[in-house]
C-alpha positions in Angstrom: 18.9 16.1 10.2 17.6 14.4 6.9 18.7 10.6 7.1 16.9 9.5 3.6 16.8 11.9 0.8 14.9 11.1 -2.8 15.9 13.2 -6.0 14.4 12.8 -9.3 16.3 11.9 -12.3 16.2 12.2 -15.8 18.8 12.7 -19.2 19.0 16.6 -18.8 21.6 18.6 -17.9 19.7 20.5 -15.3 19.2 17.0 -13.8 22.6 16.7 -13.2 22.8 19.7 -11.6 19.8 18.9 -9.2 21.8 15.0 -8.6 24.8 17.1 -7.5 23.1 19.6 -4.9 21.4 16.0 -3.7 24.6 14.6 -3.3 26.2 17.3 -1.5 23.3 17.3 0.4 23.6 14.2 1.5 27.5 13.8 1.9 26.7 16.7 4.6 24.0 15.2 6.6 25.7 11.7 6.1 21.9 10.2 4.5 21.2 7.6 2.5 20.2 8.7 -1.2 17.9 7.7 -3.4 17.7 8.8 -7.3 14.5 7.8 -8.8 13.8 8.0 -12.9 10.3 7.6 -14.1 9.1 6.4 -17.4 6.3 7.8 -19.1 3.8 5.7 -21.2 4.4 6.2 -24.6 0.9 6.4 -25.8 0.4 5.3 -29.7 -1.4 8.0 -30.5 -0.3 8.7 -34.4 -1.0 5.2 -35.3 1.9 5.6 -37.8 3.5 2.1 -37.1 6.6 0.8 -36.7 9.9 3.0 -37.6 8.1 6.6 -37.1 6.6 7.2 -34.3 7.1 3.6 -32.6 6.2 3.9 -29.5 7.8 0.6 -28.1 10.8 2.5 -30.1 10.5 5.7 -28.1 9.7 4.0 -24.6 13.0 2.0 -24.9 14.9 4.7 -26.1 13.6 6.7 -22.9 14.7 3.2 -20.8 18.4 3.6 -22.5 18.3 7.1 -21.5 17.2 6.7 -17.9 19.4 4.0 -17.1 22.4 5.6 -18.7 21.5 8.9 -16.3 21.8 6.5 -13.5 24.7 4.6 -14.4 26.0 8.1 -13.8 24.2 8.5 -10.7 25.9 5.7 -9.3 29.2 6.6 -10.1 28.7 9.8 -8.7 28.1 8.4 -5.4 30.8 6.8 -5.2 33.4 9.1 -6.2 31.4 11.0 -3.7 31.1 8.9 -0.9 28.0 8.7 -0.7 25.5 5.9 0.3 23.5 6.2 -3.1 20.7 3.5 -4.6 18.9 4.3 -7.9 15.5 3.2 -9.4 13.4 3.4 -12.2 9.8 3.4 -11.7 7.4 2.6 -15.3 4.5 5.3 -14.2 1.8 3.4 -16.1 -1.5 5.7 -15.9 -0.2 7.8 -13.1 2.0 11.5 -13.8 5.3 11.7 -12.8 4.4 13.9 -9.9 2.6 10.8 -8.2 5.1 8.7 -8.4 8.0 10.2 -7.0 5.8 10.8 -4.3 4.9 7.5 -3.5 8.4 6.4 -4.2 9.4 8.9 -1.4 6.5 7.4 1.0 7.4 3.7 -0.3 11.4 4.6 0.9 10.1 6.7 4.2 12.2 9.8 2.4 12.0 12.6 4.9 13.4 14.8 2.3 12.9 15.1 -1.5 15.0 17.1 -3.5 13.9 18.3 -7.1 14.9 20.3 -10.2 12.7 23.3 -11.5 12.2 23.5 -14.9 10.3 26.4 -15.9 7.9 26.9 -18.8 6.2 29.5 -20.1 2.7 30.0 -22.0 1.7 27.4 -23.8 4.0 24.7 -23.2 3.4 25.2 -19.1 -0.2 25.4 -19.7 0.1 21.6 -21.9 3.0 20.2 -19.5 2.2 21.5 -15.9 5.3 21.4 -13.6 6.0 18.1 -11.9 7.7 19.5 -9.0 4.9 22.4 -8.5 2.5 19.6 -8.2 4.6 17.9 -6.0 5.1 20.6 -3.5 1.1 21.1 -4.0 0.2 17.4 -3.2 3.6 16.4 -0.8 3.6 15.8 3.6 7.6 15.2 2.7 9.9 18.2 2.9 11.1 19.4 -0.6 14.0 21.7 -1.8 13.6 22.9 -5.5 17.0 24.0 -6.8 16.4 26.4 -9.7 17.6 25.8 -13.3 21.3 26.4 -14.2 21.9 26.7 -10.0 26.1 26.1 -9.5 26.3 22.9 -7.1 29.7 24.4 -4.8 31.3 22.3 -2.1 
């Protein structure tokens, strides 16, 4: 029985789907859930200035977006029942991957449950996966729901 589950969060719509298998998830095993949204650094590495490019522009539009997805999060658990918290963690110098796994260690998660967003070619070869290196690198249980998956129930 999972007592603390972690999901990752972010603005997409396959996010949402991923929130709601979490949720079901744990509304079942009555757990505690935690939704976690990481923010990049937005590197200035055009050195266009202000108004194209910005990057304290872009890392607060990324902030908006994050804590409008968890706004949502929240009011999903509760018309859900569901003991829910939410968090956003700034990465810094460290990938996504890292941090929602020490997040997950930091909350003693003895589940994670993440979204799997496939590239192909070029773009997966420049972008990785974030929850293939978390399954690579993780000691917590993960379930990876697959893009466009149905949450039912």
């Amino acid at each position: 029985m999972f007592t603390r589950i972690l999901t990752g969060i972010d603005a997409t719509p396959d996010s949402v789907a991923v929130l709601a298998h979490a949720i079901r998830l744990a509304r079942h095993q009555k757990a505690t859930l935690l939704a976690v949204s990481v923010l990049m650094h937005v590197p200035d590495t055009l050195g266009l200035g202000p108004g194209f490019g910005d990057p304290v522009r872009i890392a607060q539009t990324l902030k908006d977006r994050a804590q409008v997805a968890l706004a949502r999060a929240q009011d999903l658990f509760i018309l859900a029942g569901v003991d829910g918290h939410t968090l956003i963690v700034e990465a810094g110098d460290r990938d996504v991957a890292s941090v929602l796994l020490e997040e997950g260690h930091r909350w003693r998660a003895d589940l994670m449950v993440l979204g799997n967003h496939p590239r192909h070619g070029i773009e997966r070869a420049l972008l990785g996966s974030t929850t293939e290196s978390c399954l690579r690198a993780a000691d917590i249980p993960i379930l990876v729901v697959p893009p466009d998956h149905p949450a039912s129930g």
